[in-house]
C-alpha positions, 0 to 999 in steps of 0.5 A, spaced: 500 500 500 502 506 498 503 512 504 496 515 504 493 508 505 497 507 511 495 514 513 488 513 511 487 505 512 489 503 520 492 496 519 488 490 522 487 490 530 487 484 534 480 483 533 481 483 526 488 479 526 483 473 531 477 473 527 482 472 521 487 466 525 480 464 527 477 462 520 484 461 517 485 465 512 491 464 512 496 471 510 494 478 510 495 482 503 491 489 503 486 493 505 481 496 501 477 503 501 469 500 500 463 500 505 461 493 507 454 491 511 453 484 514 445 482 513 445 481 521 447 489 523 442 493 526 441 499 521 443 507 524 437 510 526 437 516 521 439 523 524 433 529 524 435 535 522 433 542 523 427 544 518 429 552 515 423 555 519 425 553 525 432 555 524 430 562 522 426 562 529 432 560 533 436 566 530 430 571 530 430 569 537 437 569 539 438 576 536 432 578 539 434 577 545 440 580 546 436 587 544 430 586 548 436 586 554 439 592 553 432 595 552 431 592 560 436 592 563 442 595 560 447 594 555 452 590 560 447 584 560 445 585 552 452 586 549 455 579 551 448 575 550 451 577 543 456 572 543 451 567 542 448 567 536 454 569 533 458 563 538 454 558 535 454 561 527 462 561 528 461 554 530 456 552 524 462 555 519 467 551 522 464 544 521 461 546 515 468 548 511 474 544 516 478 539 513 474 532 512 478 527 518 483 523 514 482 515 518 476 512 515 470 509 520 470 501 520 465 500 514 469 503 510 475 500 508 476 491 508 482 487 509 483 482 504 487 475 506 490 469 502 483 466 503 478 470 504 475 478 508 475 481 514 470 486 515 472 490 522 465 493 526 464 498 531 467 497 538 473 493 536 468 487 533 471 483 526 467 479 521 471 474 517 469 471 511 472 464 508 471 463 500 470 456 502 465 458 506 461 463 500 455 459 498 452 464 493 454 471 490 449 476 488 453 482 483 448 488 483 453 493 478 449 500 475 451 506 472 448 511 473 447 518 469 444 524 470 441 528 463 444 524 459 452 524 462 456 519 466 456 521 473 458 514 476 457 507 477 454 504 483 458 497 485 455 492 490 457 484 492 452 480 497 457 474 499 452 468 501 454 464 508 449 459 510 443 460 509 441 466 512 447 470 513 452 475 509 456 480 509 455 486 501 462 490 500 460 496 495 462 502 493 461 508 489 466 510 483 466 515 476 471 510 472 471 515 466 476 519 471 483 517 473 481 514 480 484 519 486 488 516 492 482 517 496 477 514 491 473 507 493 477 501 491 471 497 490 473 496 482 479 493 484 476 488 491 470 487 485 475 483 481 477 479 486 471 477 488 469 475 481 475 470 480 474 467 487 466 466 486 468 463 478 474 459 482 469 457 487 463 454 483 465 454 476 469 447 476 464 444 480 458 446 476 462 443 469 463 437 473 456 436 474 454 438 467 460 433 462 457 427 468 449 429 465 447 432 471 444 439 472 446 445 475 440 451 479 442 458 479 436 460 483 429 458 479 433 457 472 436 451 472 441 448 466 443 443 464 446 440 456 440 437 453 437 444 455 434 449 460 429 449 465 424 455 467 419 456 471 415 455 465 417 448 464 424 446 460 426 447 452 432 444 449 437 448 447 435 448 439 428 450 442 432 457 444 430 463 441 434 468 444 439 469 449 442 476 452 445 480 458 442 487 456 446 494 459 440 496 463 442 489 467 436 484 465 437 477 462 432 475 457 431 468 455 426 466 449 424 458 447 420 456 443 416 452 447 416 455 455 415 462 452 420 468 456 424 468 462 427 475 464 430 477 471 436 482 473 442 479 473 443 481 481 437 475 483 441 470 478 447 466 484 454 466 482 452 469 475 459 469 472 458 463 473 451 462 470 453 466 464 460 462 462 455 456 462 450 460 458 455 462 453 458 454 453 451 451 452 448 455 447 453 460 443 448 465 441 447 468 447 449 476 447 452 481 451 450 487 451 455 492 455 454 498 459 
């Protein structure tokens, strides 16, 4: 890591280095800049915020009071309640224009091992996750536009443990600039995530295809002779159509059961469903964003 991650990026603490020992991970590598949350964290209570009529009643009545004072009594008392208003002015401008702290909170950055990640919580808490233990992967990547110009893309990654349980790494980047030291690293942790999701489930799910069996990613299931859907299952000289469009919607027409469309973020592992796709019927097209 560069000196502005080791500024930014505190190293892992010992809660971080147990939870790692703990799962085996094996060695650490690096940390990353990206936000993560387990499926179990209680979400933060959102903050109110002053409404603008209430403020300008308070600083109506702030500054009125110093001069109904010195009306009553005098400017000996009126003149220092003057400091008031102004006091709680100067301290609204100063938090509104300093610097932003250089250390990132704990659900800004993750650690990466040899054998998996570590997500560090609040109060010294640490999450580890083993690939091996990954049961699934949900990908959710869009880019967004404002008036018709690129202003980012939103990344985020739902890594399934058990049945129930989870942890999603994501984050916000413009990749049509050069990435700044303190941009999110998500690009980079993304790819990581995709080749351990393709390492993990993609041999075995050939192995079960060239033994005659099938392999379900969710509700659709593919296997050599075909693909099964909700509506029923059509070989694949019955497939019409086959795509991955830019808006992120996967579309499936047959000839028999009719058209299957899901986004991509419900489809489990879906690097490895679309690797597949494109094996077992090489018609299929992608449409990049």
């Amino acid at each position: 890591m560069g000196q502005l991650d080791r500024v930014t990026v505190p190293p892992p603490d010992e809660a971080a280095t147990r939870a790692a020992r703990d799962a085996g991970l094996g060695v650490y590598l690096r940390a990353f800049r990206a936000r993560h949350t387990g499926d179990d964290d209680e979400r933060p209570a959102p903050r109110r915020s002053l409404s603008p009529p209430l403020v300008l009643l308070a600083a109506a009545v702030a500054l009125a009071l110093p001069a109904l004072a010195t009306r009553l009594v005098g400017p000996g008392l009126g003149i220092p309640l003057l400091l008031v208003p102004f006091g709680l002015a100067g301290r609204f401008l100063w938090r509104s224009f300093r610097a932003p702290a250089a250390a990132l909170r704990p659900g800004e950055y993750v650690y990466l091992y040899e054998r998996g990640l570590v997500c560090p919580g609040e109060g010294g808490a640490a999450r580890a996750v083993a690939w091996r233990a990954v049961t699934a992967m949900h990908q959710d990547v869009v880019r967004t536009s404002v008036n018709g110009g690129y202003t980012g893309t939103s990344y985020l990654y739902r890594l399934r443990v058990g049945e129930r349980a989870g942890v999603s790494v994501g984050g916000f980047l413009n990749e049509e600039t050069v990435p700044l030291p303190t941009d999110s690293q998500i690009r980079e942790l993304a790819q990581i995530v995709l080749d351990e999701t393709v390492r993990r489930a993609l041999p075995p799910a050939l192995t079960a295809l060239e033994s005659g069996g099938r392999v379900a990613f969710g509700e659709v299931v593919l296997h050599g002779q075909g693909i099964g859907l909700p509506s029923g299952t059509a070989p694949w000289e019955r497939v019409r159509r086959c795509e991955w469009r830019g808006d992120g919607l996967v579309v499936v027409r047959t000839a028999g059961a009719g058209r299957w469309a899901r986004q991509a973020k419900e489809i489990p592992d879906f690097p490895v469903f679309w690797a597949l796709v494109k094996e077992l019927f090489p018609h299929a097209r992608e449409y990049r964003r």
